[in-house]
C-alpha positions as CSV (number, residue, x, y, z in Angstrom):
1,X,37.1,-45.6,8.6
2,X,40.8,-44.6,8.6
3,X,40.9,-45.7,12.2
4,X,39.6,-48.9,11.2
5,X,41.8,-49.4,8.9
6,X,45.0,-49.0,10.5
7,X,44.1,-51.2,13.4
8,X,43.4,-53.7,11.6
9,X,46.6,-53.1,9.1
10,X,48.1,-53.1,12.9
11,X,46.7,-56.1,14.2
12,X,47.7,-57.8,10.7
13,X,51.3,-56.9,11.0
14,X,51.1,-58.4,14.6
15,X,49.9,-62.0,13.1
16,X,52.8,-62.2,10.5
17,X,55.9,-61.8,12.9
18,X,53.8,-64.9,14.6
19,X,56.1,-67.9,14.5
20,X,55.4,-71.7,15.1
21,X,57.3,-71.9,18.8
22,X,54.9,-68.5,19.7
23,X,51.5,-70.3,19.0
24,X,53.5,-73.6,21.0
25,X,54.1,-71.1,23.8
26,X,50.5,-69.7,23.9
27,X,49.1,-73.0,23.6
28,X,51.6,-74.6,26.3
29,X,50.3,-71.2,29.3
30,X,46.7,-72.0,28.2
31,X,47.0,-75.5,29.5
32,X,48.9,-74.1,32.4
33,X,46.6,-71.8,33.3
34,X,43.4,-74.7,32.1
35,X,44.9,-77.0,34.7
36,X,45.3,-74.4,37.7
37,X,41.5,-73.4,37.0
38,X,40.4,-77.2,37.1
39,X,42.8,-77.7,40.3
40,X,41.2,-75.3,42.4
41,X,37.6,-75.5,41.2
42,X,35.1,-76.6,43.8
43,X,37.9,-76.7,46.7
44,X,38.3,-74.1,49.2
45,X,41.3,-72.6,46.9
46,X,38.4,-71.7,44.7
47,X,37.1,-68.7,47.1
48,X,40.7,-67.4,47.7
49,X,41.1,-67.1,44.0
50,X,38.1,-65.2,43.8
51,X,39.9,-62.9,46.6
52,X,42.9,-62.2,45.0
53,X,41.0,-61.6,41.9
54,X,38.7,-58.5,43.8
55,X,42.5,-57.1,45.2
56,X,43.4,-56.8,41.3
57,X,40.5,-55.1,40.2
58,X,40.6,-52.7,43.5
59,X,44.1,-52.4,42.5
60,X,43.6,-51.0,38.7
61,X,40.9,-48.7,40.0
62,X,43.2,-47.3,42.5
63,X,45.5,-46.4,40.0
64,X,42.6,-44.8,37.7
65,X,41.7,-42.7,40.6
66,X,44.9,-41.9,41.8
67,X,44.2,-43.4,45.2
68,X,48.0,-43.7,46.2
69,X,47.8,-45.3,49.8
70,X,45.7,-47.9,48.9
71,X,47.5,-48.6,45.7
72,X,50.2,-48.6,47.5
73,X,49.6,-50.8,50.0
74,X,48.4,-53.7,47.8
75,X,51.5,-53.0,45.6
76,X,53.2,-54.6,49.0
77,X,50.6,-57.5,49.2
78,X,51.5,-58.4,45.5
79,X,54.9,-58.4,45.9
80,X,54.7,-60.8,48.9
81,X,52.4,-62.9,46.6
82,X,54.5,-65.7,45.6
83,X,55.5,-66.9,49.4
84,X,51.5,-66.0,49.8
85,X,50.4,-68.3,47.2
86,X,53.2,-70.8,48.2
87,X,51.1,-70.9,51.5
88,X,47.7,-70.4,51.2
89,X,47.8,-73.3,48.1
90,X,50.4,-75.5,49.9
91,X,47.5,-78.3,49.6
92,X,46.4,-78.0,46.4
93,X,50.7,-77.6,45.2
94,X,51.2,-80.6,46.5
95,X,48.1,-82.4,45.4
96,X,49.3,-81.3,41.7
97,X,52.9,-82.3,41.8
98,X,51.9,-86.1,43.3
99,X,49.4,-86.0,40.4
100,X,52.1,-85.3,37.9
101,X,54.6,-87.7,39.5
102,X,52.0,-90.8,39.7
103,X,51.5,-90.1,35.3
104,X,51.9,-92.1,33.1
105,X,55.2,-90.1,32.1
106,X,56.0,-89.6,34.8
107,X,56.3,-93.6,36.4
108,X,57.1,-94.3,32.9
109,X,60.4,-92.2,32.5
110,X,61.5,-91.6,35.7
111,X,59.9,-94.2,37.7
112,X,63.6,-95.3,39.4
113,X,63.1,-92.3,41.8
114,X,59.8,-93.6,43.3
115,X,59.3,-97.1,41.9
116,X,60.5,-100.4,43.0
117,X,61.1,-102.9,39.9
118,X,58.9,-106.1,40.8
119,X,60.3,-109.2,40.0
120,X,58.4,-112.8,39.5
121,X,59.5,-113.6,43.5
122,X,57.5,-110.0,44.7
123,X,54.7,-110.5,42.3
124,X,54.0,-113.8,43.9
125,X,54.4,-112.6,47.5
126,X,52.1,-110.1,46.2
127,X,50.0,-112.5,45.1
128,X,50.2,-114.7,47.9
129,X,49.0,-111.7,50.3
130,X,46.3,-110.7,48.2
131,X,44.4,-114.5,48.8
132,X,44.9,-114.1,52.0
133,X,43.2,-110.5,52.4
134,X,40.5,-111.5,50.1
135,X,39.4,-114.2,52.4
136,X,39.8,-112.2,55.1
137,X,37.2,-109.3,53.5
138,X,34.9,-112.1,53.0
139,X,34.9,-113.4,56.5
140,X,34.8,-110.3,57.8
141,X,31.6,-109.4,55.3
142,X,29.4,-112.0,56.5
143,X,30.4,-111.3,60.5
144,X,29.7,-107.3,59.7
145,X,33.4,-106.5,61.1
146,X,34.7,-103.4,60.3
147,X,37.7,-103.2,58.6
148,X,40.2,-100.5,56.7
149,X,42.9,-101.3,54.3
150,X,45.4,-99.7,52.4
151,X,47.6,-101.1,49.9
152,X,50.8,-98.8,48.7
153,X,51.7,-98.6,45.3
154,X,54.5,-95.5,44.1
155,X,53.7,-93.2,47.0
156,X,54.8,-94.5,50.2
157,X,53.3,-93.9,53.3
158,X,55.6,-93.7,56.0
159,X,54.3,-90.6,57.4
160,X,50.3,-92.1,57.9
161,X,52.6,-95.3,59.1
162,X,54.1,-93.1,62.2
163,X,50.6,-93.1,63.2
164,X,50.2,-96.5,64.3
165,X,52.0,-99.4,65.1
166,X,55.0,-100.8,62.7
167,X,54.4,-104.8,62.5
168,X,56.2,-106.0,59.6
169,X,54.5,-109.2,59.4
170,X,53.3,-112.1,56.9
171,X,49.7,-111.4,55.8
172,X,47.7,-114.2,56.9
173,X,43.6,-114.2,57.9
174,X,44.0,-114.8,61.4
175,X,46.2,-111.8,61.9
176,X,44.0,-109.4,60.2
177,X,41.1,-110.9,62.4
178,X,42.6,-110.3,65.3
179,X,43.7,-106.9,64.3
180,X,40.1,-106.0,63.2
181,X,38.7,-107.5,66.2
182,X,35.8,-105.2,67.8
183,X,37.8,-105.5,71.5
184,X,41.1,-105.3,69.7
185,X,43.3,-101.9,70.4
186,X,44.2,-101.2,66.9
187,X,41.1,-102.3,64.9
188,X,40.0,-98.2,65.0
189,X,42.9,-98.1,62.6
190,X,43.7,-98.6,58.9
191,X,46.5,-101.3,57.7
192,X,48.6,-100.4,55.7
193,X,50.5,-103.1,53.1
194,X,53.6,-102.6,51.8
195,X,55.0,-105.0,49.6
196,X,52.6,-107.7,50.4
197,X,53.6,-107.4,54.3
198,X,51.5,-106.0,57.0
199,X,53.9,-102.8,57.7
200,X,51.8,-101.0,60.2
201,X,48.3,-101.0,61.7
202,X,46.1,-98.8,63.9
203,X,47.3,-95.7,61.6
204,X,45.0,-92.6,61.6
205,X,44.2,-92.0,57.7
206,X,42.9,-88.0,56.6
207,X,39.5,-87.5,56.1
208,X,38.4,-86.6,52.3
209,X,37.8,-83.0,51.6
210,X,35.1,-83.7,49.0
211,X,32.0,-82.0,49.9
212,X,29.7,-84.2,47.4
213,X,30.3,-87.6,48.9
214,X,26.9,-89.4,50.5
215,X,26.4,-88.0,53.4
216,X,25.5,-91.9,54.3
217,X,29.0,-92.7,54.1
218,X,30.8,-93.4,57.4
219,X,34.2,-92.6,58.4
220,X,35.7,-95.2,57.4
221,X,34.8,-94.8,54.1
222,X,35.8,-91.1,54.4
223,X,39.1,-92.1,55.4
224,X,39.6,-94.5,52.5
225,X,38.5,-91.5,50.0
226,X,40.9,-88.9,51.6
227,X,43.8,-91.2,51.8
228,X,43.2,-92.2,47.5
229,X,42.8,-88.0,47.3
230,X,46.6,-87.9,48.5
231,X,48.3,-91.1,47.2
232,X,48.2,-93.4,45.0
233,X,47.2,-96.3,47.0
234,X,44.2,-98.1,47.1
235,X,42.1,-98.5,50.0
236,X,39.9,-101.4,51.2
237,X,36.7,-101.1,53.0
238,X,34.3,-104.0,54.8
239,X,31.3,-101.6,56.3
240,X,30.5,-102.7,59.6
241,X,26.7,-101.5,59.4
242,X,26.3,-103.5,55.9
243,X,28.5,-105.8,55.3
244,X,29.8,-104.2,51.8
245,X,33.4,-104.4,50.3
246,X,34.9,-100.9,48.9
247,X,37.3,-99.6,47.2
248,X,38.8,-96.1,46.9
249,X,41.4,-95.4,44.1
250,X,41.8,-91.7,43.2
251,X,39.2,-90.6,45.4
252,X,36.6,-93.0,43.8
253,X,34.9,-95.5,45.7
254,X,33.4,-98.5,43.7
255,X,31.1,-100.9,45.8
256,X,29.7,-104.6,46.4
257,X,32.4,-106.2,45.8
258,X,32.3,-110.7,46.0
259,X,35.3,-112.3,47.3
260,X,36.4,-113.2,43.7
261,X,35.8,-109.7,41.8
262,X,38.0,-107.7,44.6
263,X,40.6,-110.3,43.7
264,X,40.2,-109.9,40.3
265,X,40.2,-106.0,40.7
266,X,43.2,-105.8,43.4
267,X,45.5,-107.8,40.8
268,X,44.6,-105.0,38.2
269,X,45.5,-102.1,40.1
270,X,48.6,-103.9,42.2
271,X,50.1,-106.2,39.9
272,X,49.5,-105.3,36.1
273,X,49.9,-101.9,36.8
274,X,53.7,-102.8,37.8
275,X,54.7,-103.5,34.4
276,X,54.9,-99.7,34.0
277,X,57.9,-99.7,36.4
278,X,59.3,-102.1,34.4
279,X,59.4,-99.3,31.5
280,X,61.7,-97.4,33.6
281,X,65.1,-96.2,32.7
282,X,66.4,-97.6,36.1
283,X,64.8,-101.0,35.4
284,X,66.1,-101.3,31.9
285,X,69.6,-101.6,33.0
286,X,68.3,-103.4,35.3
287,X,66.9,-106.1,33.6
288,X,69.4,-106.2,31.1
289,X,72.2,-106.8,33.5
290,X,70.4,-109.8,34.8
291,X,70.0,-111.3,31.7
292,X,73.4,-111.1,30.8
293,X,74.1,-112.6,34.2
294,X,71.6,-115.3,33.3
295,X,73.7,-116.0,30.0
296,X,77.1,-116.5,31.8
């Protein structure tokens, strides 16, 4: 009973030398260590976890059974284990810290480093292009042509751009037809739209790593997917065995689209979604310099 006692006298004095920025601290690893769980879970980083986990608990029973070698040895592993971890979870690193730069906080506040402030000239260039693709997806659902693509947004995608062919063009229908032409040498390829421009076409997009997709969808639908999973873009897709328009945002695809509700929904995502830039420390000054311009 005395035993009792005193650990609980113990555990008491523990709780009152507790202060406010303590329980913030605790509460600020568990989300840490909340959001590196959900991050991994069901991806391969999953199963490695699980590995390192087993070395740890052969490690403490190495050390009750005074197994020196072995305890030894993955005393050496664990100290490596930062440029390890660095390695092995290079995908799923960089899949967080795009994730925490596309926030809200983080276009919001420091938007200047990745965003581009949109005035009422790009909006309508936007604008302008969006018709134009819109029509395009329409034709191109009724004739059952194929077609992929990709609108940027804060990410840019120079690197899935190398891939193909640069074309820095005007968006019009007839070039997307003749891009996504069956005998055509780039309509294999996804087009990519930067700014309302055609900026490349023919690029090779990744595949998406998600395991519980329909195993009816085709690849380019799986290329769409895996390109939302790393970016912030959104991707078009026309399905050349049904006809359908798709789009994939975030590694979501949404379906059976009309001609007027993918315009509707691509205005959303490309244009009010902007405004956020607009919030931007950069684009403060920014605007604020061009009204007093505007005054003069």
């Amino acid at each position: 009973m005395d035993t009792i006692k005193s650990l609980f006298l113990n555990i008491l004095s523990v709780f009152n030398t507790i202060q406010i920025k303590d329980i913030l601290d605790i509460i600020v690893i568990a989300i840490i260590i909340f959001s590196l769980f959900q991050l991994v879970r069901q991806t391969r980083a999953e199963q490695l976890l699980k590995g390192v986990i087993v070395l740890l608990l052969l490690y403490f029973i190495a050390n009750i059974f005074g197994l020196t070698m072995l305890s030894t040895l993955l005393m050496t592993f664990f100290q490596s284990a930062v440029v390890l971890i660095a390695i092995v979870f290079q995908p799923e690193i960089r899949k967080a810290l795009e994730k925490l730069g596309r926030s809200k906080m983080g276009r919001r506040y420091i938007g200047f480093l990745s965003s581009k402030y949109k005035d009422d000239e790009e909006s309508v260039k936007v604008k302008n292009a969006l018709v134009n693709i819109c029509d395009a997806a329409a034709l191109f659902s009724r004739s059952k042509t194929g077609a992929l693509i990709v609108f940027e947004r804060t990410t840019k995608l120079s690197d899935i751009a190398s891939s193909g062919t640069v074309v820095n063009a005007r968006t019009s229908v007839a070039l997307l037809g003749n891009m996504f032409f069956n005998k055509a040498p780039l309509h294999d390829g996804a087009v990519i739209i930067r700014d309302g421009v055609v900026y490349a076409a023919g690029c090779i997009l990744p595949l998406t790593e998600n395991k519980s997709v329909d195993i009816n969808l085709g690849t380019r639908h799986r290329a769409a997917l895996g390109i939302s999973e790393q970016s912030d873009c959104v991707a078009l897709v026309v399905s050349e065995e049904t006809g359908n328009i798709s789009l994939a945002v975030d590694g979501k695809l949404t379906r059976d689209y009309t001609r007027e509700t993918l315009y509707e929904k691509l205005e959303d995502l490309l244009i009010e979604s902007d405004e956020l830039t607009k919030k931007s420390f950069f684009s403060f000054f920014k605007r604020k310099e061009k009204d007093e311009n505007e005054k003069e």
